[in-house]
FIRO-82135 format. One record per residue (C-alpha): residue number from 1; residue in three letters; x, y, z. Coordinates in pm, 1 decimal. Layout:
[roti NUM; "Ala"; [X; Y; Z]]
...
//
This chain:
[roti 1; "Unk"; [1580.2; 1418.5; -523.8]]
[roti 2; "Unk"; [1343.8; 1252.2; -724.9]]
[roti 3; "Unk"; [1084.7; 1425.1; -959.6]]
[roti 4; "Unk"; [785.6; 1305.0; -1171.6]]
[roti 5; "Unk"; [688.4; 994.8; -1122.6]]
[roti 6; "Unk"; [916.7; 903.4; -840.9]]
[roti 7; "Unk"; [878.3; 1237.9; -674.2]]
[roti 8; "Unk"; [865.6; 1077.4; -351.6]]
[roti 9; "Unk"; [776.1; 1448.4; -176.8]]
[roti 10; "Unk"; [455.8; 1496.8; -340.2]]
[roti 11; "Unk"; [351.5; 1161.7; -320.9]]
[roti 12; "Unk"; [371.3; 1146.7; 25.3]]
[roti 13; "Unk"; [227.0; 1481.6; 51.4]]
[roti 14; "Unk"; [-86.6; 1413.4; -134.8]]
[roti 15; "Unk"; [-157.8; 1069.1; 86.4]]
[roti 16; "Unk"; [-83.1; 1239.9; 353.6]]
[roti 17; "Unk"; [-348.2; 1556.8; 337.1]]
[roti 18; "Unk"; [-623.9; 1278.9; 398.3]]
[roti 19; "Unk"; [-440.7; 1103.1; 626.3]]
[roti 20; "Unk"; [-337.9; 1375.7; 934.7]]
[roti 21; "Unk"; [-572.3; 1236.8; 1173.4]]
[roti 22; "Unk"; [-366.6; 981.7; 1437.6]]
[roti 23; "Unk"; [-609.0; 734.3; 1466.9]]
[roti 24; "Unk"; [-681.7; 704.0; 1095.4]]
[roti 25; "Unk"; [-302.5; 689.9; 1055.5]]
[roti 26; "Unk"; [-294.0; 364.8; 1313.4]]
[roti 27; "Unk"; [-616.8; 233.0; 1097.1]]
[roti 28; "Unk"; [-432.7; 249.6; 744.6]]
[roti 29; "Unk"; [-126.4; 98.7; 917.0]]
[roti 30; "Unk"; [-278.3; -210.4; 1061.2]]
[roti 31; "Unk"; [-528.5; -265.4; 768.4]]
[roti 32; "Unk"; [-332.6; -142.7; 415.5]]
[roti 33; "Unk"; [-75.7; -453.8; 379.8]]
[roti 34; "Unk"; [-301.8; -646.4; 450.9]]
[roti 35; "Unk"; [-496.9; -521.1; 127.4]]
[roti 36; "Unk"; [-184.2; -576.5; -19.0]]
[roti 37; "Unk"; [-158.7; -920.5; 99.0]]
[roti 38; "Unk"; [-520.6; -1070.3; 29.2]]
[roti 39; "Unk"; [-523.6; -900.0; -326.0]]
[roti 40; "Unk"; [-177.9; -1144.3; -403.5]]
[roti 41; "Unk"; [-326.2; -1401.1; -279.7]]
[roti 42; "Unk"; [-620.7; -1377.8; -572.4]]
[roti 43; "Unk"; [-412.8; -1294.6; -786.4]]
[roti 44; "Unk"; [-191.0; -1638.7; -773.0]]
[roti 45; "Unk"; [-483.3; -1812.7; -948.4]]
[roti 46; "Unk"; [-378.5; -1595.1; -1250.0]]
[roti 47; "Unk"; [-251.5; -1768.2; -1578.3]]
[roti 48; "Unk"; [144.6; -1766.0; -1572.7]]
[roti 49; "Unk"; [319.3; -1442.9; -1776.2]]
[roti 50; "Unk"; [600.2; -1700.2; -1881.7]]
[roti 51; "Unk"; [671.1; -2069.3; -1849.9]]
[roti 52; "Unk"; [950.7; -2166.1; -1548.1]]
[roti 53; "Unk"; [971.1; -2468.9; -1368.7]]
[roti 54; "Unk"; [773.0; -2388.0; -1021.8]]
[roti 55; "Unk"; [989.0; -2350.8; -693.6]]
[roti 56; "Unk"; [886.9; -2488.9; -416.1]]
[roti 57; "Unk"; [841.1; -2333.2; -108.6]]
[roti 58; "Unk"; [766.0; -2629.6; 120.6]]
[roti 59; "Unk"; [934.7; -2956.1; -20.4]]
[roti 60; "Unk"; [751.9; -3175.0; 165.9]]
[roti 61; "Unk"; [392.4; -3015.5; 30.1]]
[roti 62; "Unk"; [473.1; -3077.9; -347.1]]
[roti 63; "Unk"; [140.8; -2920.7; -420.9]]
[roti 64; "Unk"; [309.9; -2572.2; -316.2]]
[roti 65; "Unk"; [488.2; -2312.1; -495.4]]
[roti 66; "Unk"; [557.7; -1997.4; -667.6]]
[roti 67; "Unk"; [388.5; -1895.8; -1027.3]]
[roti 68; "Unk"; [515.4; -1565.3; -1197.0]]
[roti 69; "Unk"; [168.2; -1455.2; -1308.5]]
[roti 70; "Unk"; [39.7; -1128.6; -1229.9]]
[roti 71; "Unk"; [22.5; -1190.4; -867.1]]
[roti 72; "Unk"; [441.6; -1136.3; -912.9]]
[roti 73; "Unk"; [438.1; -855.4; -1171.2]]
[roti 74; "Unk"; [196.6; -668.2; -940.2]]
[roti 75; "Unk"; [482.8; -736.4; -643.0]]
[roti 76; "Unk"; [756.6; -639.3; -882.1]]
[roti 77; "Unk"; [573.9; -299.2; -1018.6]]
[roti 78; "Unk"; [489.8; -216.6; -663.7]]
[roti 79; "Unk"; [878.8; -244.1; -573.4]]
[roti 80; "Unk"; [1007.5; -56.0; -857.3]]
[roti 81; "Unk"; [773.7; 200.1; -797.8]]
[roti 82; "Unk"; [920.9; 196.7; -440.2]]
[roti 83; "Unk"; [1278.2; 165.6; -460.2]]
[roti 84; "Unk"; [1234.6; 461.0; -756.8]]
[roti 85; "Unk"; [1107.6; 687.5; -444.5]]
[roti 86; "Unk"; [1371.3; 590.2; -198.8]]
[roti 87; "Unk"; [1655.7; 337.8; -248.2]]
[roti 88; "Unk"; [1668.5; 261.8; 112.3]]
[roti 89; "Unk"; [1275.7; 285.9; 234.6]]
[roti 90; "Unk"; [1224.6; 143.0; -88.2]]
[roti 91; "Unk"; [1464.3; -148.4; -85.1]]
[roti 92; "Unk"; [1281.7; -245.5; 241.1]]
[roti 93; "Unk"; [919.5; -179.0; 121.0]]
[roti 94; "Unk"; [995.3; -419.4; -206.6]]
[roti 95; "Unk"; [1158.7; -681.8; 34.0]]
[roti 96; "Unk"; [802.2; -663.2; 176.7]]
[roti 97; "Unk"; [644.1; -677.3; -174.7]]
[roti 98; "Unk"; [813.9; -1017.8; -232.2]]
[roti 99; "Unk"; [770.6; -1169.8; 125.3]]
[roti 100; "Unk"; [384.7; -1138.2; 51.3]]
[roti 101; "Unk"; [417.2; -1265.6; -244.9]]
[roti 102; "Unk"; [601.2; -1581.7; -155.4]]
[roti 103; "Unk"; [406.8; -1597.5; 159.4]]
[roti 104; "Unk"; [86.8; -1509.7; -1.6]]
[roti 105; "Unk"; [97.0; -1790.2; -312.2]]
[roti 106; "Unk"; [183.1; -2047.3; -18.4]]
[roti 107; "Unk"; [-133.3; -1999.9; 124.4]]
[roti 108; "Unk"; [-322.9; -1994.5; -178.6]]
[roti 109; "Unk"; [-184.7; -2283.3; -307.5]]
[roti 110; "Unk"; [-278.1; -2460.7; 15.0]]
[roti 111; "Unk"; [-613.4; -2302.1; 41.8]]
[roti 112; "Unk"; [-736.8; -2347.6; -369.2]]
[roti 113; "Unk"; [-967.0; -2082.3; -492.6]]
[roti 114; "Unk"; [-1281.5; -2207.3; -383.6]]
[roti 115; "Unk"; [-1192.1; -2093.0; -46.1]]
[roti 116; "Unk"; [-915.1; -1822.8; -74.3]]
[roti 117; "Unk"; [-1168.2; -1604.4; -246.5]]
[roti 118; "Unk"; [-1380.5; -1632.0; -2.6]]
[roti 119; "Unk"; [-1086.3; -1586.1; 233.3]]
[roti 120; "Unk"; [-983.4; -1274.8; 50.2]]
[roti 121; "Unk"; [-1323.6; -1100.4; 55.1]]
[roti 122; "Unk"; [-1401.7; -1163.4; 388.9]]
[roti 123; "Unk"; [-1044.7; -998.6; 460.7]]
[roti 124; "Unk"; [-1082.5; -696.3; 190.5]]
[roti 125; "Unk"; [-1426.5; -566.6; 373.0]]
[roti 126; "Unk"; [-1333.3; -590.0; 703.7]]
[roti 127; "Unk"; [-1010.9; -379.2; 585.4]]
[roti 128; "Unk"; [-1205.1; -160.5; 386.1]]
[roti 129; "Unk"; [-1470.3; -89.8; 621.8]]
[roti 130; "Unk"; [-1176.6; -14.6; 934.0]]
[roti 131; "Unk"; [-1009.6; 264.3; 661.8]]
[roti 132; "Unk"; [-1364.0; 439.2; 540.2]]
[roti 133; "Unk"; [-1436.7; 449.7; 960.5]]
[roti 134; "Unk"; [-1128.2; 603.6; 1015.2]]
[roti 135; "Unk"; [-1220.6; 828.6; 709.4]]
[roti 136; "Unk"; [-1550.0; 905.2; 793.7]]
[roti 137; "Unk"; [-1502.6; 939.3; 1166.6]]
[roti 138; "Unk"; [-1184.5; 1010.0; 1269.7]]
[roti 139; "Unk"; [-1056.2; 1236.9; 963.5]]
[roti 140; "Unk"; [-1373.8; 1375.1; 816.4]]
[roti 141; "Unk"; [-1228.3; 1358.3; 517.8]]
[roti 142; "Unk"; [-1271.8; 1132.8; 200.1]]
[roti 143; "Unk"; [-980.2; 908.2; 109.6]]
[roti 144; "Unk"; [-767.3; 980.2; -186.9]]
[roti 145; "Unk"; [-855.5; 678.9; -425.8]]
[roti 146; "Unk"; [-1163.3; 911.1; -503.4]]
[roti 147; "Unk"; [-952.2; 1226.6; -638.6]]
[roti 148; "Unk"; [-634.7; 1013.0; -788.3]]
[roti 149; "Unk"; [-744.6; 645.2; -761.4]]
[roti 150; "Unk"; [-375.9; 491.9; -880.9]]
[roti 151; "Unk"; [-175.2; 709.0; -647.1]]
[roti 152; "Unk"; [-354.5; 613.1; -351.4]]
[roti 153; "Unk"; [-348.5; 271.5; -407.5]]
[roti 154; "Unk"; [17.4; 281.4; -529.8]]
[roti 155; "Unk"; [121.5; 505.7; -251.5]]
[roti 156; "Unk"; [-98.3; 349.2; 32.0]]
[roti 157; "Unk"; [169.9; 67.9; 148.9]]
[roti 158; "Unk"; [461.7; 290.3; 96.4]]
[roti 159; "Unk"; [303.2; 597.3; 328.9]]
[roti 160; "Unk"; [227.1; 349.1; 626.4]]
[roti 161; "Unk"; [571.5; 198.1; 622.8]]
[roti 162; "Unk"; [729.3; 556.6; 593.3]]
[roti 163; "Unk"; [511.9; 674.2; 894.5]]
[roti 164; "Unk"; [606.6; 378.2; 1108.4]]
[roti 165; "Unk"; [945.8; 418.2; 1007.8]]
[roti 166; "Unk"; [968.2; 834.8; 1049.3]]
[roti 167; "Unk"; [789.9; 788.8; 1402.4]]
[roti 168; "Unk"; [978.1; 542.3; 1511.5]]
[roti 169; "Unk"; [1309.5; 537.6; 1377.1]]
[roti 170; "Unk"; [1278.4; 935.2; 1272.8]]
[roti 171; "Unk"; [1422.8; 830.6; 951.6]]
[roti 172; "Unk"; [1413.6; 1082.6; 650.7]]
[roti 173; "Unk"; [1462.9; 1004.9; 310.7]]
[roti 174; "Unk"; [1648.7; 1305.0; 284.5]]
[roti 175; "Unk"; [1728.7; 1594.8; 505.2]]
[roti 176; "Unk"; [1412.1; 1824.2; 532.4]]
[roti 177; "Unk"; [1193.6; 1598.5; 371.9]]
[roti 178; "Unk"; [947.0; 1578.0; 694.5]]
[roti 179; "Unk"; [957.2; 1953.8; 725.2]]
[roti 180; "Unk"; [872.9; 2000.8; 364.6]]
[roti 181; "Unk"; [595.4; 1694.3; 356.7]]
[roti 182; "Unk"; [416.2; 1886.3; 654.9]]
[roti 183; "Unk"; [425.8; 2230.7; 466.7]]
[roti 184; "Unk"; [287.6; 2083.0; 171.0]]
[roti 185; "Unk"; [1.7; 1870.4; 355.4]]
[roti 186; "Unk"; [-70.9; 2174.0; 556.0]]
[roti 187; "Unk"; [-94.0; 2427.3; 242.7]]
[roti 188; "Unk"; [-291.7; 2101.2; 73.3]]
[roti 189; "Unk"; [-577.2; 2081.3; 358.4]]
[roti 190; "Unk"; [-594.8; 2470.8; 379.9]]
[roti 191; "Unk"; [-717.4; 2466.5; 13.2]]
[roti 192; "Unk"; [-936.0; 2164.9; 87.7]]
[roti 193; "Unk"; [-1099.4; 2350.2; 393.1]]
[roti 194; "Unk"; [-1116.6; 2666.2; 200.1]]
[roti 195; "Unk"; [-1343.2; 2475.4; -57.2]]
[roti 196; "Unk"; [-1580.1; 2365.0; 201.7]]
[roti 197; "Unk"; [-1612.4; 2696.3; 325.0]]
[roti 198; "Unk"; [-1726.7; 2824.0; -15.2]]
[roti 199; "Unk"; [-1960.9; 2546.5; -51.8]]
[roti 200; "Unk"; [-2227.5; 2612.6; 216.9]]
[roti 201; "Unk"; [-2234.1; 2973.4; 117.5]]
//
């Protein structure tokens, strides 16, 4: 079992104290890959980290193909990060990683910048308006990014694929990891509600 930064447990426990609500789980899963998504596809107008002949993806559109700038390091750190967690969850969430990356700089080399950004914001506020409704409405709670900013957005894709995959599959990184997640989230939102109770006395 994992501890420190890979602790996988409390991780998932800390996303998941502002995300118990249902329907604010169903918003984060349709709308936090493609966060993921749009943000690679800015980030393949990046300069290159290191010089390698480009590959391309569609032959036959010679204008297309893959850069390793940070739009790949950002993939890569994301599916370390992942695969650190959980070998097997993780293997699958950095397969993701790399499929939007691939399928992400395809598009963005097709599209140029002048109208992928525009592309990418019109995508990013619709996404980020859906997950501060579901926030706001449904949970009643504010989202994580604004008590540990880099966990939440490191943790975000990872906690959406879990919870499809738990739900659906009833997959468990390891035995008792569900029962220990829901302890922790439980003990997590006790403290949180205990706060607010303090607060308007």
């Amino acid at each position: 079992m994992a501890k420190g930064l890979f602790d996988l447990e409390k991780h998932f426990a800390f996303y998941g104290a502002y995300h118990s609500d249902p329907i604010n789980i169903f918003i984060h899963t349709l709308f936090v890959w493609p966060l993921f998504y749009t943000a690679l596809m800015l980030f393949y107008f990046t300069p290159p980290l290191f010089q390698l002949p480009q590959f391309d993806l569609l032959p036959f559109q010679g204008s297309t193909g893959l850069v390793f700038n940070f739009g790949f390091l950002f993939a890569l750190l994301y599916a370390i990060f992942y695969m650190g967690m959980d070998m097997k969850a993780g293997t699958l969430a950095a397969l993701l990683c790399f499929l939007c990356w691939v399928s992400s700089s395809s598009i963005a080399s097709r599209l140029g910048f002048s109208l992928a950004w525009k592309v990418v914001l019109v995508a990013q506020l619709f996404c980020w308006t859906w997950q501060f409704i579901g926030h706001g409405v449904f949970e009643k709670r504010a989202p994580a990014l604004l008590d540990n900013i880099a966990q939440a957005f490191l943790m975000a894709p990872f906690f959406v694929l879990l919870e499809v995959l738990q739900r659906v599959f009833e997959y468990e990184p390891y035995p008792g990891f569900h029962a220990n997640v829901v302890a922790k989230i439980a003990a997590n939102r006790n403290e949180w509600e205990a706060q607010k109770q303090k607060k308007h006395y």
